[in-house]
C-alpha positions as MATLAB code, in Angstrom:
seq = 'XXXXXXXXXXXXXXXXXXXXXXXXXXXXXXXXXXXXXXXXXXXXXXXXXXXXXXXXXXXXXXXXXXXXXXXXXXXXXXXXXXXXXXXXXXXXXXXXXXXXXXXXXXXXXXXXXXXXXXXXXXXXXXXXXXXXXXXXXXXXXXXXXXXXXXXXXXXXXXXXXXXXXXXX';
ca = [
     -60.815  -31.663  -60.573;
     -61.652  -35.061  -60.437;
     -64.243  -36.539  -58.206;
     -64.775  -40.546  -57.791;
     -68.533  -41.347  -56.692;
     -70.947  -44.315  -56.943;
     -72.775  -44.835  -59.693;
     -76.768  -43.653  -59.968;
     -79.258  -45.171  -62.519;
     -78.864  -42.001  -64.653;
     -75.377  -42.629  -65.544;
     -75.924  -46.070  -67.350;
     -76.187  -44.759  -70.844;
     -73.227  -42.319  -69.812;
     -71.478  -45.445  -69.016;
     -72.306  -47.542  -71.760;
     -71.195  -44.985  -74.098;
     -67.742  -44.490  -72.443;
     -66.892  -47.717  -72.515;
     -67.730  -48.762  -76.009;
     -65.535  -46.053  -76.821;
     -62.738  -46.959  -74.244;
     -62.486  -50.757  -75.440;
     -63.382  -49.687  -79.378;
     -59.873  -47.772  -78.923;
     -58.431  -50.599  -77.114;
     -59.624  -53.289  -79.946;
     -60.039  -51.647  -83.202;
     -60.061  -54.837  -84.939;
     -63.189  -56.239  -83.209;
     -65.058  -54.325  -80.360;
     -65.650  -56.381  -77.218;
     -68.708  -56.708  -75.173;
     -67.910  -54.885  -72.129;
     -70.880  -52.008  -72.530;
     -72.993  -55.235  -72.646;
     -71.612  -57.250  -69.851;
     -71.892  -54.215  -67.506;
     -75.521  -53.675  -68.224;
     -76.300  -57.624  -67.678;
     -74.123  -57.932  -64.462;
     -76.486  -55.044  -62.860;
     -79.979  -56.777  -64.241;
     -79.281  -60.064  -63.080;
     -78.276  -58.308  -59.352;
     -74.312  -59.033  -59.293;
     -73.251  -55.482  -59.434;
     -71.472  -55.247  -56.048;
     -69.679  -51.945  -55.890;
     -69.655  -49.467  -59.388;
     -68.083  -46.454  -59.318;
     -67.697  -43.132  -62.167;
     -64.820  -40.316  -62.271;
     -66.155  -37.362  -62.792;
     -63.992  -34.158  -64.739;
     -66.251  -30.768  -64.097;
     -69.381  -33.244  -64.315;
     -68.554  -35.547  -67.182;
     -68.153  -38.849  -66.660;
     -64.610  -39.928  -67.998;
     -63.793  -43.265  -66.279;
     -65.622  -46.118  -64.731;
     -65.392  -49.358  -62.204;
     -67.323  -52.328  -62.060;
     -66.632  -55.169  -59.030;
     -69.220  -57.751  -59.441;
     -70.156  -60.250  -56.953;
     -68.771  -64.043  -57.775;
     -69.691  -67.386  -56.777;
     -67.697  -69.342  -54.528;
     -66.888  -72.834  -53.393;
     -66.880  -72.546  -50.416;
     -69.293  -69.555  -50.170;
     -67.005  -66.317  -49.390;
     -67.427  -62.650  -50.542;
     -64.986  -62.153  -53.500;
     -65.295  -59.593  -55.891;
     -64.909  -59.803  -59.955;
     -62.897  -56.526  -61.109;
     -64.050  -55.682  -64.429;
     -64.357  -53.684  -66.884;
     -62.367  -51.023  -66.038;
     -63.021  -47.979  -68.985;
     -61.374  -44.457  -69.224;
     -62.459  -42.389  -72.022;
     -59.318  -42.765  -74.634;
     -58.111  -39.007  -74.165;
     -58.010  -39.152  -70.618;
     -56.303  -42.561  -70.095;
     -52.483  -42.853  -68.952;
     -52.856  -40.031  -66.363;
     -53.994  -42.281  -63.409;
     -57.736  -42.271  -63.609;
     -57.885  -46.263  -63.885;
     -55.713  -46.570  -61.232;
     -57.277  -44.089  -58.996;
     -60.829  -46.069  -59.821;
     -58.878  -49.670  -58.755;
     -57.741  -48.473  -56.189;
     -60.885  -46.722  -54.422;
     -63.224  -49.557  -55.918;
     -61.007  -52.383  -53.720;
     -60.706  -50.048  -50.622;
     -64.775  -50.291  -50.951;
     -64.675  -53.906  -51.376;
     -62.494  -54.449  -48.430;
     -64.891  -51.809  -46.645;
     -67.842  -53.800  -47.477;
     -66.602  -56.938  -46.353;
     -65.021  -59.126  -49.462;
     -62.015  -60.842  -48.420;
     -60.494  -61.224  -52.081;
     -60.834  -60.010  -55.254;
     -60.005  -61.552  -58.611;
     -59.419  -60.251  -62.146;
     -58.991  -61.182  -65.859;
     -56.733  -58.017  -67.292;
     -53.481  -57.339  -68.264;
     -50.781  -58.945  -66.547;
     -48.883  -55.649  -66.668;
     -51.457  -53.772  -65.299;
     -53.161  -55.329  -62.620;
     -49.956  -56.679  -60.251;
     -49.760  -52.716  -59.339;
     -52.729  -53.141  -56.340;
     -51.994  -56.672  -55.236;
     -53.457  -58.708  -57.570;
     -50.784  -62.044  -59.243;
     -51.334  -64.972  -61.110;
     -49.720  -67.714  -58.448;
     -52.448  -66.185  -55.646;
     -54.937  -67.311  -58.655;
     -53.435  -71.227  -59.443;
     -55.391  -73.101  -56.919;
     -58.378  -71.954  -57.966;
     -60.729  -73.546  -60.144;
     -62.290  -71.274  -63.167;
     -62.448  -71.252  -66.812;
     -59.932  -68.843  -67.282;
     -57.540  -70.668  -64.685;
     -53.940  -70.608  -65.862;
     -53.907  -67.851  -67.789;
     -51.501  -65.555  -66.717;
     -54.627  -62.701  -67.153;
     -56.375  -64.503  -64.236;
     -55.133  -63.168  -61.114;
     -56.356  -63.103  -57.482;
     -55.412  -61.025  -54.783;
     -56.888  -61.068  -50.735;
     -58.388  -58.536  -49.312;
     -58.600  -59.482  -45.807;
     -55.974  -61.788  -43.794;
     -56.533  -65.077  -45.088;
     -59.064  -64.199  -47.754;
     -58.019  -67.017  -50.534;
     -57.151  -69.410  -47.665;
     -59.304  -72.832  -48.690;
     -60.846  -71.160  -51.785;
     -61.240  -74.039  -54.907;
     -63.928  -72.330  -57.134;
     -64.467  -68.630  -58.130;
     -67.624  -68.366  -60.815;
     -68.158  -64.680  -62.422;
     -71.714  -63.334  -62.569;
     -73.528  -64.973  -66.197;
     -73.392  -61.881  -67.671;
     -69.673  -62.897  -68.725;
     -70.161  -65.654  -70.202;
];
């Protein structure tokens, strides 16, 4: 049975491990930096909501929404990374994670969320490019930046979205 819960400070090398392995299998040719990013999004204090999913007490899949700046000053939360361990993936555990991770977001006041994922992927819970084009980022126009609100009017008047330094 899986079981979706918040992360606790003992899980962090659980996590770190799972998705090194996750995005290795994802980009054999040249592993990202995800395990890293996570780990500096939580020490500089922009880890908003983080989530594991748990199969009989293993951690096999994991959420981080980080908190972004914005112009003008709005709660929006940065979806990413997403990781399920490689054997367990395509059987709805990453979509099970998106979808209880933005339910907390919205529960917890943000009033839009953004990502930078596949464009096959992420439309699924809400999220498109167009809701993305008027605002300003570095990874504006890409069709892998996509925005979606959270709350009635939640990307009404929003220019700027910033991501947490950890990403670079």
């Amino acid at each position: 049975m899986t079981r979706l819960r918040p992360v606790q400070p003992a899980d962090h090398s659980a996590i770190a491990a799972l998705t090194t392995q996750a995005f290795n299998q994802a980009f054999p040719n040249g592993p990202g930096s995800e395990a890293r990013i996570t780990e500096d999004v939580r020490a500089e204090g922009a880890a908003w909501i983080e989530l594991v999913a748990e199969i009989d007490g293993e951690i096999v899949g994991h959420i981080l929404f980080s908190r972004m700046t914005c112009d003008p000053p709005r709660k929006v939360a940065g979806l990413g990374p997403v990781s399920v361990r490689p054997d367990k993936q395509r059987n709805g555990l990453g979509a099970a994670l998106c979808a209880e991770g933005l339910a907390r977001c919205r529960a917890d006041g943000a009033v839009a969320a953004v990502v930078l994922g596949h464009p096959g992927y992420y439309p699924r819970f809400g999220f498109t490019a167009a809701a993305a084009t008027p605002l300003s980022s570095p990874y504006a126009g890409s069709p892998a930046f996509m925005a979606m609100a959270l709350q009635p009017g939640g990307l009404e008047g929003l220019r700027i979205v910033s991501y947490a330094a950890a990403f670079g």
